[in-house]
C-alpha atoms as one frame of an Amber mdcrd trajectory, in Angstrom:
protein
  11.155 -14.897   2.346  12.570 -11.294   1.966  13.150 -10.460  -1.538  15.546
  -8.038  -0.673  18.337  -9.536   1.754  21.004  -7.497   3.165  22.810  -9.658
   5.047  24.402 -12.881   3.068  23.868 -16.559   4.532  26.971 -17.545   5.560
  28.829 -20.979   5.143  29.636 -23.135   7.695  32.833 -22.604   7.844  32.536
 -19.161   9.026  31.640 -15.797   7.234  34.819 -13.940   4.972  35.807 -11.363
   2.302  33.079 -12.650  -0.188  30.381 -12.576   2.604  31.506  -8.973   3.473
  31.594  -7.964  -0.338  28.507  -9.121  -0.863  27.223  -7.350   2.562  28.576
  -4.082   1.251  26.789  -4.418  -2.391  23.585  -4.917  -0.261  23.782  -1.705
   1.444  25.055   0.508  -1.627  21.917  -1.239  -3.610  19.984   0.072  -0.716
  21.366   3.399  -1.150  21.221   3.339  -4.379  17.073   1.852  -4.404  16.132
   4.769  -1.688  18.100   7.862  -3.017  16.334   7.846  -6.564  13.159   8.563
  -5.613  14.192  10.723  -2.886  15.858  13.023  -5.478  13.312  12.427  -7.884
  10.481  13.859  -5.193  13.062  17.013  -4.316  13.380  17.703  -8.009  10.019
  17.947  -8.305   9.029  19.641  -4.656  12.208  22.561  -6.277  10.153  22.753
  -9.692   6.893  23.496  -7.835   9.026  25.941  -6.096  10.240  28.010  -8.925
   6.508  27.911 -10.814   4.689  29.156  -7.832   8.006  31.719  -6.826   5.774
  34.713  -8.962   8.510  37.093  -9.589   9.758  36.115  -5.998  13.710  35.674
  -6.675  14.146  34.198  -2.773  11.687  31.544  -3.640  13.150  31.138  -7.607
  16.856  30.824  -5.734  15.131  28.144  -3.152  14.213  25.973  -5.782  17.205
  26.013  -8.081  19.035  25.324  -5.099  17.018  22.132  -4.280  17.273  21.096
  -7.796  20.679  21.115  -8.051  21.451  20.129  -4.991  19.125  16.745  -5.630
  21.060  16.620  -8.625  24.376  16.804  -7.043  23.408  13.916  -4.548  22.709
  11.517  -7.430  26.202  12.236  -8.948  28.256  11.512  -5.168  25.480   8.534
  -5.045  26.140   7.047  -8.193  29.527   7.537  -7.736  30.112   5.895  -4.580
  28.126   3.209  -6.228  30.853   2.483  -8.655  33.175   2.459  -6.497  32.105
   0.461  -4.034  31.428  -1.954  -6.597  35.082  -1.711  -8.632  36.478  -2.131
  -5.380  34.369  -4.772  -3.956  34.828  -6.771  -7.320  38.330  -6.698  -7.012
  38.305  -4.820 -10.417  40.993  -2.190  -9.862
């Protein structure tokens, strides 16, 4: 069994707005699952970056700008998360 489904079973009566709710949670969590360690593994490869830049300020500038720019990712991520989810949720 896949411990991770995307797609929701659907009843017998014929997939609707739950199915496609949940559908839409599945891929955000997917997002969500693969774009932390991807940042987390830029963040790093821009600190390695800035320690080995030796007085270099084109390699010091290449690695702030991959830190913050992993940075910046997370923040659209995580918000896109939320609102996928206060609007799948029927929250607003």
């Amino acid at each position: 069994m896949n411990p991770f489904p995307i797609v929701p079973q659907c009843p017998k009566t014929g997939c609707g707005w739950p199915e496609l709710s949940q559908l839409i949670q599945n891929l955000m969590n997917l997002l969500l699952y693969g774009a932390i360690p991807l940042a987390v593994i830029v963040i790093l490869y821009g600190g390695f970056v800035i320690l080995t830049a030796a007085g270099s300020e084109t390699r010091f500038s290449k690695g702030k700008s991959a830190i913050i720019g992993a940075i910046v990712g997370l923040f659209i991520v995580f918000g896109s998360y939320i609102l996928v989810i206060l609007i799948t949720t029927k929250a607003l």
